[in-house]
Every structure is written in C-alpha cells, then in structure tokens.
C-alpha positions as CSV (number, residue, x, y, z in Angstrom):
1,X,-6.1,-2.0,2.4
2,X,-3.3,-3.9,0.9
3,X,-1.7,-2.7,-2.4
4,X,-4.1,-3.6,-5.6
5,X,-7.6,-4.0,-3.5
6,X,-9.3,-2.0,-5.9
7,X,-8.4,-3.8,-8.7
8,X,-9.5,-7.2,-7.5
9,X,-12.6,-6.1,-5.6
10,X,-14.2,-4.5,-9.0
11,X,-13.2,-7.4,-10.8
12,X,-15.8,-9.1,-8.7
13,X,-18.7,-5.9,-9.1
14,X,-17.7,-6.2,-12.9
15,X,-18.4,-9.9,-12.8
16,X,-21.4,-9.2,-10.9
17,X,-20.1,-11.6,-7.9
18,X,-19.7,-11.3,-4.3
19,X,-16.4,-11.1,-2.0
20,X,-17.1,-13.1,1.7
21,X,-13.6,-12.4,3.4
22,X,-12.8,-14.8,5.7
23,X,-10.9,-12.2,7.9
24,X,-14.8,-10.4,8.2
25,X,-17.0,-12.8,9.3
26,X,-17.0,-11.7,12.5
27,X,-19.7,-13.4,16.1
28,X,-21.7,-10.7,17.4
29,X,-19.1,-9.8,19.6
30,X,-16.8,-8.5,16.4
31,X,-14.7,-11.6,16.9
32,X,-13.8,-13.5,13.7
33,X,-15.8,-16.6,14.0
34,X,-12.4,-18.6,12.6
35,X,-8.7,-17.7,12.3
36,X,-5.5,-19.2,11.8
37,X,-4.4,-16.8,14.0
38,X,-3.2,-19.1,17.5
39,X,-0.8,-21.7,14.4
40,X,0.5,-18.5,12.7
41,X,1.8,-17.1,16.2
42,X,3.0,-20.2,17.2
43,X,4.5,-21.4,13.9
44,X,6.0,-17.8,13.3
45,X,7.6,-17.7,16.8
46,X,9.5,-21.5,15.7
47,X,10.5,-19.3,12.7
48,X,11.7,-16.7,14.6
49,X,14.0,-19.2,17.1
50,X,15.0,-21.0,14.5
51,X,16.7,-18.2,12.5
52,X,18.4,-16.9,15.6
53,X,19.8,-20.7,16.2
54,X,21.0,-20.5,12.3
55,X,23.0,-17.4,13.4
56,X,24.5,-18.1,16.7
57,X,25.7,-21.6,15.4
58,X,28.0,-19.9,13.1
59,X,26.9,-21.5,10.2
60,X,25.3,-18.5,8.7
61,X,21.4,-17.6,8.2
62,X,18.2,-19.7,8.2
63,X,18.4,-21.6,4.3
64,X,14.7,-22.8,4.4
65,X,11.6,-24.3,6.3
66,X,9.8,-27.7,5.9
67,X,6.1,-28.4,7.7
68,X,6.0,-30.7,10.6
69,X,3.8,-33.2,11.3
70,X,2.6,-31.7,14.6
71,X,3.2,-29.4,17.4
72,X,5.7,-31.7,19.4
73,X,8.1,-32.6,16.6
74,X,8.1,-28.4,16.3
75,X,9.0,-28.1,19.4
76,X,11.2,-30.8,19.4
77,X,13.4,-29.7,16.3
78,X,13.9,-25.9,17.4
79,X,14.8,-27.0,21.5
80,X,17.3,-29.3,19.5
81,X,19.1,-26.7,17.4
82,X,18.9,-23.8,20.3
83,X,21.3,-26.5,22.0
84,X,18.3,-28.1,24.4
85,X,16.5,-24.8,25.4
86,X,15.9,-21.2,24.4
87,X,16.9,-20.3,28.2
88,X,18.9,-16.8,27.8
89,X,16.7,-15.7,24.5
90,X,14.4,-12.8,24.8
91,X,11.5,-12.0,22.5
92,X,9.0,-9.6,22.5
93,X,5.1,-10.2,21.3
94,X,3.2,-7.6,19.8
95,X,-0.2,-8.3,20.1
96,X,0.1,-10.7,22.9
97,X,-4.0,-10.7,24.1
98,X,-5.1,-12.1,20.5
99,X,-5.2,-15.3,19.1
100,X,-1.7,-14.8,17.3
101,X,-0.2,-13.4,20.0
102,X,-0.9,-16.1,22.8
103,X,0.3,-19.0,19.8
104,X,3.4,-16.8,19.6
105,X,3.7,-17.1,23.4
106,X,2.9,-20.8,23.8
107,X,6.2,-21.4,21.8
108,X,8.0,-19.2,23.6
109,X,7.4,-20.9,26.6
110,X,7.6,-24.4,25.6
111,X,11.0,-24.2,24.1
112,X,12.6,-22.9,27.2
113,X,12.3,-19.3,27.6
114,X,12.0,-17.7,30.9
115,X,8.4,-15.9,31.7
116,X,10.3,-12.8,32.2
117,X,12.1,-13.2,28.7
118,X,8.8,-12.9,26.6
119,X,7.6,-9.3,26.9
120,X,4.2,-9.5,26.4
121,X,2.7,-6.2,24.9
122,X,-0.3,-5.0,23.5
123,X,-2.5,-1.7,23.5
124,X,-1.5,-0.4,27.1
125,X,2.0,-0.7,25.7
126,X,2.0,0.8,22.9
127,X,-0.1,4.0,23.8
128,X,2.9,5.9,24.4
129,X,3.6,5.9,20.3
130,X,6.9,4.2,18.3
131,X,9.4,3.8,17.5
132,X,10.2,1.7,20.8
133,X,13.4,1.0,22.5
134,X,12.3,-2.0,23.7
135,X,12.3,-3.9,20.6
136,X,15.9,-3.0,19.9
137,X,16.6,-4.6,23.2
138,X,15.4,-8.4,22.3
139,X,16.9,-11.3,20.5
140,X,13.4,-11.9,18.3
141,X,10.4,-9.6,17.9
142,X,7.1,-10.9,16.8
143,X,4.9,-9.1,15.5
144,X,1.3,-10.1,15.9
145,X,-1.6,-7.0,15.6
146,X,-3.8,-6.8,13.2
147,X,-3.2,-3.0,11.5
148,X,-6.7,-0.7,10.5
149,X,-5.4,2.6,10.5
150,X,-2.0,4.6,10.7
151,X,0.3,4.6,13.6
152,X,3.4,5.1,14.7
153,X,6.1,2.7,13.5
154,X,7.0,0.1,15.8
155,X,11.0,0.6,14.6
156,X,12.7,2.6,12.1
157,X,15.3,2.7,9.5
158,X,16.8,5.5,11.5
159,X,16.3,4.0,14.7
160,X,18.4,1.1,14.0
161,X,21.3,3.5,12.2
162,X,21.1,5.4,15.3
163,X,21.7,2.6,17.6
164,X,24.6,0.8,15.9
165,X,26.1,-1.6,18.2
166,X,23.5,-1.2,20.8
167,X,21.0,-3.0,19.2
168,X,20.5,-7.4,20.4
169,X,17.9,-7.3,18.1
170,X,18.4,-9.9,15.3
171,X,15.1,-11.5,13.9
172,X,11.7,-9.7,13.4
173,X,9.3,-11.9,12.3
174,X,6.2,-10.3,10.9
175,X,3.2,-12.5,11.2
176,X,0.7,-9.4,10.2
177,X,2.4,-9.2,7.1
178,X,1.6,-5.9,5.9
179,X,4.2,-5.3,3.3
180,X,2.1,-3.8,1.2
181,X,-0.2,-1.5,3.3
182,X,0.6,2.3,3.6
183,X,0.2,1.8,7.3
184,X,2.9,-1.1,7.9
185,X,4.8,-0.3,11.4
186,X,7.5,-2.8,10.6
187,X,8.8,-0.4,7.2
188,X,12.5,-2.1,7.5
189,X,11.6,-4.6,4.6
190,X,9.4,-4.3,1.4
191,X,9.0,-7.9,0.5
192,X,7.0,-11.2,1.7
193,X,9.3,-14.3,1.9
194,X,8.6,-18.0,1.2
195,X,9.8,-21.4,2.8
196,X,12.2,-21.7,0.3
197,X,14.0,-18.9,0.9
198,X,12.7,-17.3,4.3
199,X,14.7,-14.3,5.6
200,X,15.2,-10.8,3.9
201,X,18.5,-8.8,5.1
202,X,17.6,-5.8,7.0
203,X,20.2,-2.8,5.9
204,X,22.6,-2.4,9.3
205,X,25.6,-0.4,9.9
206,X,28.5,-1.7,8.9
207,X,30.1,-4.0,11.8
208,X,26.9,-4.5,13.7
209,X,24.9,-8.2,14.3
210,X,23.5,-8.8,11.1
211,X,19.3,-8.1,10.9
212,X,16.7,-9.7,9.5
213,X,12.8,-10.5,8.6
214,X,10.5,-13.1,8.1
215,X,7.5,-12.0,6.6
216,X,5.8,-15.2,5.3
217,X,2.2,-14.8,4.8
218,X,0.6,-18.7,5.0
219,X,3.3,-19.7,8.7
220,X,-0.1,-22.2,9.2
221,X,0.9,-24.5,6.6
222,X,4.0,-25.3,8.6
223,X,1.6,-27.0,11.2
224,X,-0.9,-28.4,8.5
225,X,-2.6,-30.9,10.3
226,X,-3.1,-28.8,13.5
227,X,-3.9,-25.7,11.9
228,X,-6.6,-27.1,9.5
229,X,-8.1,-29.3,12.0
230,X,-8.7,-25.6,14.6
231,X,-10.0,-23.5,11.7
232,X,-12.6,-26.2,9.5
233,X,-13.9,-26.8,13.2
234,X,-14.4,-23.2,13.7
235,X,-15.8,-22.3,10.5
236,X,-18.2,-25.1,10.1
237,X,-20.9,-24.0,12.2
238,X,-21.0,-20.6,10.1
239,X,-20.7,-21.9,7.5
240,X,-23.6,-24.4,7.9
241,X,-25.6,-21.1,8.0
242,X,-24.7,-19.8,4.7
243,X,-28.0,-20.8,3.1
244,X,-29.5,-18.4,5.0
245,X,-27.2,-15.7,4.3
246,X,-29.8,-13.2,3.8
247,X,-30.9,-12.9,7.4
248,X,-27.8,-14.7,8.8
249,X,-26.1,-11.3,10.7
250,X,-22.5,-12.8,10.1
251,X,-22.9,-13.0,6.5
252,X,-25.3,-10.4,6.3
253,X,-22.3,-8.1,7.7
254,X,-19.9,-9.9,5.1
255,X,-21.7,-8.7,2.2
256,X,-22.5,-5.2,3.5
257,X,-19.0,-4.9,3.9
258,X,-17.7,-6.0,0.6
259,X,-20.8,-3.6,-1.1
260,X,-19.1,-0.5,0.5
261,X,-15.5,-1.9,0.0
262,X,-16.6,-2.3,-3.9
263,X,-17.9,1.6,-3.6
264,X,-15.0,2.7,-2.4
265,X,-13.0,0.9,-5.2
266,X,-15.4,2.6,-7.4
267,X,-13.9,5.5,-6.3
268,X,-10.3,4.5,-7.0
269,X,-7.8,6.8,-9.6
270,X,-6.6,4.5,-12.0
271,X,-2.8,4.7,-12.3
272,X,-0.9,3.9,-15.3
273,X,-0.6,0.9,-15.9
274,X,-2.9,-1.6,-15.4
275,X,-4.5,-4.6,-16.4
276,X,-8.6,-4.3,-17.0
277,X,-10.9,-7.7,-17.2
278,X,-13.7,-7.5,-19.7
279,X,-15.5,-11.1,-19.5
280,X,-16.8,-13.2,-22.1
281,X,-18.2,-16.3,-23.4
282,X,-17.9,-19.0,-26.4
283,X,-20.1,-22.0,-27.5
284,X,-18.3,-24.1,-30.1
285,X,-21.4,-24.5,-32.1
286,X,-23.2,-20.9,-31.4
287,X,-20.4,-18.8,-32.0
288,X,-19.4,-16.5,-29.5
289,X,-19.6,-12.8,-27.8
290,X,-17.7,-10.7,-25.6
291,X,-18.9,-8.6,-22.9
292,X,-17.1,-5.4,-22.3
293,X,-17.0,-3.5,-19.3
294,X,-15.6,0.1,-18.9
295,X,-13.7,2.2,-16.4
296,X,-11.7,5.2,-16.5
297,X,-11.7,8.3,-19.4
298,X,-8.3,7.4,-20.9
299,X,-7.6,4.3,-22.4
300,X,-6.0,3.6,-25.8
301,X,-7.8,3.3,-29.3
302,X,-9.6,0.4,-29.6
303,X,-9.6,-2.5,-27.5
304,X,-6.4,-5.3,-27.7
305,X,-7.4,-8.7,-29.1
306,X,-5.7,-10.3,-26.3
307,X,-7.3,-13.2,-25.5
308,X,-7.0,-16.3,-22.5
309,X,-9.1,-19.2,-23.4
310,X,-9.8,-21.7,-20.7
311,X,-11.0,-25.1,-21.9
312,X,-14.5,-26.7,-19.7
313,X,-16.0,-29.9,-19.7
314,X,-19.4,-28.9,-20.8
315,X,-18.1,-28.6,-24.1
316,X,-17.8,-24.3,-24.0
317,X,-14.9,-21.8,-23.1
318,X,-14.3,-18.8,-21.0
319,X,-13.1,-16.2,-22.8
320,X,-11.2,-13.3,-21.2
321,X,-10.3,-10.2,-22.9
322,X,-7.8,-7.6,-21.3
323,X,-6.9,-3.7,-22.1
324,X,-4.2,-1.1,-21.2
325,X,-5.5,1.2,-19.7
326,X,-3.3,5.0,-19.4
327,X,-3.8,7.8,-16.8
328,X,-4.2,11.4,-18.0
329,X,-1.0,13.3,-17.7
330,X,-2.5,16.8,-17.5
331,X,0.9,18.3,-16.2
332,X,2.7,17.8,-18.6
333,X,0.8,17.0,-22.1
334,X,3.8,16.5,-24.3
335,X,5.3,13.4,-22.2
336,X,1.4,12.0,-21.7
337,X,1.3,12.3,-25.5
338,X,4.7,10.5,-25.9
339,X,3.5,7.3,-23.6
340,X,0.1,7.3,-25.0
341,X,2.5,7.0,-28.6
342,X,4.1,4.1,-26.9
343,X,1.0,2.3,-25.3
344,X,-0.6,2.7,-28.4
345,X,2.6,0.8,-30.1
346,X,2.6,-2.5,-27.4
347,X,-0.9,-2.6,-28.4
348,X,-0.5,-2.2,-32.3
349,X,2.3,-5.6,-31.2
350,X,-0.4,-7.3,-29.0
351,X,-3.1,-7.1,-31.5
352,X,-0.9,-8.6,-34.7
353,X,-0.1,-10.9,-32.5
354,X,-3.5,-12.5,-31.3
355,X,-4.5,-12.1,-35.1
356,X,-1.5,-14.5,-36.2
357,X,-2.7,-17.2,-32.8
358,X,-6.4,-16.9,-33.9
359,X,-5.1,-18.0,-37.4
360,X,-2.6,-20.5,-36.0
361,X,-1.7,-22.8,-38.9
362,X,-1.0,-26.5,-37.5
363,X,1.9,-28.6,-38.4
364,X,-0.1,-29.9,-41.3
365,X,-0.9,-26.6,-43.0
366,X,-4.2,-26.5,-41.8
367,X,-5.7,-23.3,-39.8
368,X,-7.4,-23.9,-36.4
369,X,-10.3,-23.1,-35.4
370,X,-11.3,-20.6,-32.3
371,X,-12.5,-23.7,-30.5
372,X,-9.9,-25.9,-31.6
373,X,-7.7,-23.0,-30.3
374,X,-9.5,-22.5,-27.4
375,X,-9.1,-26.8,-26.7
376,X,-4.9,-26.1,-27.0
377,X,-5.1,-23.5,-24.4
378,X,-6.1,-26.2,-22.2
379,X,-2.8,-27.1,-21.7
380,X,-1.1,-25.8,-18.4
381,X,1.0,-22.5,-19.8
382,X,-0.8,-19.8,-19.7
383,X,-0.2,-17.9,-23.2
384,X,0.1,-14.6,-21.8
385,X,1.3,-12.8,-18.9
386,X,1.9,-9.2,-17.9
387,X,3.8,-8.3,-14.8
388,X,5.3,-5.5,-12.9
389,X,9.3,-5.1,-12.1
390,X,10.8,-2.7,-9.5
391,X,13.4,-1.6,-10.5
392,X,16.1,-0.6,-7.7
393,X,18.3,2.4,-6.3
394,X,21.5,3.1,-7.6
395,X,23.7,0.2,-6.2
396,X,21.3,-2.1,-5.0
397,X,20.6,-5.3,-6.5
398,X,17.4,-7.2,-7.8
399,X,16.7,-10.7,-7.4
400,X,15.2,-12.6,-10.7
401,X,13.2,-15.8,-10.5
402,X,13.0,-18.3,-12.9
403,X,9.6,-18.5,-15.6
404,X,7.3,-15.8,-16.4
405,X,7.8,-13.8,-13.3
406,X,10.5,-11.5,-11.9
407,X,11.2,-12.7,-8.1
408,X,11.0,-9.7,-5.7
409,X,14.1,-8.0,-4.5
410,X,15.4,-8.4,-1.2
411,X,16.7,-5.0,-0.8
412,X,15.1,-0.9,-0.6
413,X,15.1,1.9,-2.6
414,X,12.4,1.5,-5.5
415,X,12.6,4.3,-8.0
416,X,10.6,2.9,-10.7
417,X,8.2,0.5,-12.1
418,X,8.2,-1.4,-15.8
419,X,5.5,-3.7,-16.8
420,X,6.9,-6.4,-18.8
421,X,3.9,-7.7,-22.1
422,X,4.5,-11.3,-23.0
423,X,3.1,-13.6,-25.0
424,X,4.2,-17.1,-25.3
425,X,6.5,-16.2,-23.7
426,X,8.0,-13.8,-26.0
427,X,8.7,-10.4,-24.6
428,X,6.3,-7.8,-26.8
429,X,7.1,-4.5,-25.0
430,X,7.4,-2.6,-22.3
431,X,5.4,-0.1,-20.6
C-alpha cells in the first residue's frame, strides 16, 4: 500500500465510483495482461549508466534527463558518454525473471557490459535474507521486484557506514519505486525524483565515493514512442472486453479487488490532519445543493465553506466542499483541547474567507453571483490548496519549490509534519 491509499480509495466509495488498477488486471495465469514494466527496466538501467558516466567524467553528478526518440539513439547516447562501451561496469538486477528485470538486462548488454558483469538475481537469490554484500560490490544496482509484503532490506543505512571505503557501489536506481510503502527494501532515500532534477544524495562517510538514487516513477516516458506502442497493444484486447465486465474474469477480479481494498480503507484510523471530500452540485438556474458525506467521530464545529468550483460546458458546475478533520487525543486531553482551539481558529479564517469570495464585489462595484463565481474559477489557478511540509532534523536542509507547493527534501531525518491552508494564494494558517 503506498502512503495515503485510504484516502483516495474512499474518495471513490464516497463518490459511489469504481477503482480498475491497471497494475491488477491480471490473465488467468496472475500475469498483468499489460505493463510498462520491459521500458521501465530498460530506460531505468540508461538512467542508471548514465549517472555513473556523469561521475567518472569528473564533471560532477547527472543534471537532468530528456526522452529519446527510440531505443537505438538510447543506446547510442549512453555507449557515447561511457567513452564507446560500458565494458569494466558491473550492475546488479533485482528482479531479473520479470518484465522489468529482463528490459534492465537488455541495456546492460547492449551498451557493452560483459555477461558476467550483470548479476542477474531474483527469488533463489535472495532467500538467504538482506542486507546483501553483493550490492555493495557493483557500480549500479537496479532494482526491479515488485514489493507485497515485508522483507528484509536489500541494503542499509548501517551497512553502507559499516563499509566505508569498501563499498564500489555508486548509483541505485529504484524502478519499483516504493518510497512511500512501510515495506521499501531500498530505505537509503525518502523521496521520488524527476527528469529535471534526477538523483538524490545518499548520506556516505565522509571521504568515500559519493552515493546516490534514482527513483523516478514514470522511466517509460523516456522511451515514449516504444513504450506506448508495447503497452496500448497489450491492453487493447482487454480492454475490448470491458463491456462485458460483469462476467469478464479479468475485470471481474479488478473490481472484487478494489471492493475489499475500499473495505479495508473503511477500516483506516484517521490521523490528524487531513483533507475530506464532500461532493456537490450547482445548476445556474435551479440553485444548488451539497451532498455531505461523513467519516470519523472528531471533526471541528460546523463544516468550512470552502469551496472549488469547476466550470462545464453543459452550462452547470461541480462543486466541491472540503473539512478538517482532527484525531482524538485521549492521552493527553489538555494538548487535544489546545489543537482542536487551533483547528477550530484556521477554520473560523477559512470560513470568513469563502464568505468575502462568495460576495466578491467586481471592479465596477457590483457583487457576483455564485455562478458568475463559479464561471471565474474557470480560469487555470486553482483558488485553494492545502499541503503537507516535512520538516527536517536538526542540521539538514529542505529543498523549496516554486508555486503552491513545497518541493520534497533531498535529505533524512523527518521529525515533523505542518500543513500549510491557502487561499489565493494567501497563507491562512497552519495546522
């Protein structure tokens, strides 16, 4: 499960709509019927050489990535900056049986490594449990397995303090990308990364080769053409089906799975804080009504007029309402009383707020209407926006981005979380 399932899969029961993952529609022989999985290996593996030919040129670390208009011109451009071949490098595949792992491998090969320089591993290899030696021991691990459960970590923190100087390895690249799950075997980084900026510095001991990750979650889109072309012509014949989805066994499987995922989410303790959708609607000339939905014991007094309108050609608008919601603090009642004060205070700031925009007075003195309001809102910003900032260990440093949202850190040690209210983009409060 990767962090805030819950709160998107009840969205959907709250909506009364229907989740069919991709990842989950699966042939009868529990094979996903189409995967990006072969372009992500392969494309993550380029990743991988490339950033190890950034460092041992000397002129520092890997700045960026740009697609490429197929796989030779890949190819081409990383056997070019390894000096003509990736001779001499060795890499190690996790996962090498599946579709990621054998795209991981093609690369591998076709820029120049020697077969017995890509370690190919998989289930038989890992039995034994991690952290593994092994992995310290290569120029580039991939990473390639798709995670259900808990296991061991496939390297450590502590294993790479431990090893110091020992250690060749100098680029993971994490194609599984489970930064966010409780299970990730890779926990050396806490962040995905982006074209634009694709490495994150793993912490080393001082005076060793410098370490670091690439954990970009879409490493298809750097083969567009390719990658597209495999995975429409894998999903079509499924999809063809889907008008028969109620006897269909793939889909059929789909939807039994998202009902007991949506149970389980259900289930879910709601921590403090968090964002809850309550859907609406609005006809210009029948006024409108709001729908509410309700989850948890605790929430503050009275529901926030915060409203997102969202302009549609037929003439009507979707309204969307949202509420803080605020986990009981039966340890300590005093301090639950205090932030219950405060939550109660960013909402008492929320609400005047909305009442001023639902009164908006125009340039020529005249008030708006709701659906004159709701017509403005058409326009591209989106008036509100409510997001959550980590903030960092004592001497560690946090990244900002530019807009509405803070831009993950590229370093450890999270001690705490703030959510940022805006409107307009006019800081309200805190939480």
């Amino acid at each position: 499960n990767q962090g805030g399932w819950s709160d998107v899969l009840k969205r959907f029961g709250e909506g009364g709509g229907k989740l069919y993952d991709l990842e989950f529609l699966n042939d009868e022989n529990g094979r996903r019927v189409a995967a990006f999985g072969f372009h992500a290996g392969f494309a993550g593996a380029a990743a991988g050489a490339l950033a190890l030919a950034a460092e041992k040129s000397g002129n520092g670390q890997l700045k960026s990535l740009e697609p490429y208009a197929n796989e030779a011109e890949m190819v081409k451009d990383v056997r070019e900056k390894l000096g003509g071949s990736g001779k001499g490098i060795k890499a190690l595949v996790m996962g090498a049986l599946g579709r990621c792992g054998r795209g991981a491998v093609d690369l591998f090969r076709k820029i120049g490594l020697e077969e017995d320089d890509i370690l190919k591993w998989d289930l038989a290899e890992t039995a034994k449990g991690g952290p593994f030696q092994e992995i310290l021991d290569v120029d580039i691990f991939v990473n390639c397995i798709y995670l259900s459960s808990s296991i061991p970590p496939f390297v450590s923190p502590e294993q790479i303090e431990k090893a110091g100087k020992d250690r060749n390895l100098s680029v993971v690249v994490d194609v599984s990308c489970d930064t966010t799950n409780p299970y990730n075997p890779i926990p050396i980084y806490n962040v995905n990364t982006t074209f634009d900026d694709p490495l994150v510095a793993v912490k080393v001991p001082s005076g060793t080769r410098p370490m670091s990750v690439i954990s970009i979650d879409h490493l298809p889109t750097l083969l567009p053409r390719e990658a597209s072309e495999q995975f429409s012509g894998d999903l079509l014949p499924t999809l063809l089906k889907y008008g028969q989805r109620d006897t269909e066994r793939t889909w059929v499987e789909a939807e039994k799975l998202f009902e007991e995922k949506l149970n389980a989410a259900k289930q879910q303790e709601w921590a403090y804080p968090r964002v809850d959708q309550r859907v609406g609607h609005i006809d210009r000339q029948q006024g409108y009504t709001t729908h509410y939905t309700r989850s948890g014991e605790h929430r503050i007094a009275g529901w926030v007029g915060l409203i997102v309108l969202f302009w549609f050609g037929d003439g009507s608008l979707s309204i969307t309402s949202l509420g803080l919601t605020t986990a009981e603090a039966a340890e300590d009642a005093k301090d639950a009383n205090a932030e219950q004060d405060h939550t109660d205070d960013c909402a008492k700031k929320l609400k005047g707020e909305m009442d001023a925009l639902l009164t908006n007075t125009d340039d020529d003195g005249d008030q708006s209407t709701l659906g004159e309001l709701g017509a403005r809102a058409a326009r591209p910003r989106a008036p509100f926006s409510l997001y959550t900032h980590q903030e960092r260990g004592e001497g560690e440093q946090e990244g900002h981005g530019g807009g509405q949202q803070a831009s993950p850190s590229r370093n450890h040690g999270v001690s705490e979380k703030t959510t940022y209210v805006r409107l307009n983009g006019k800081l309200l409060c805190t939480l």
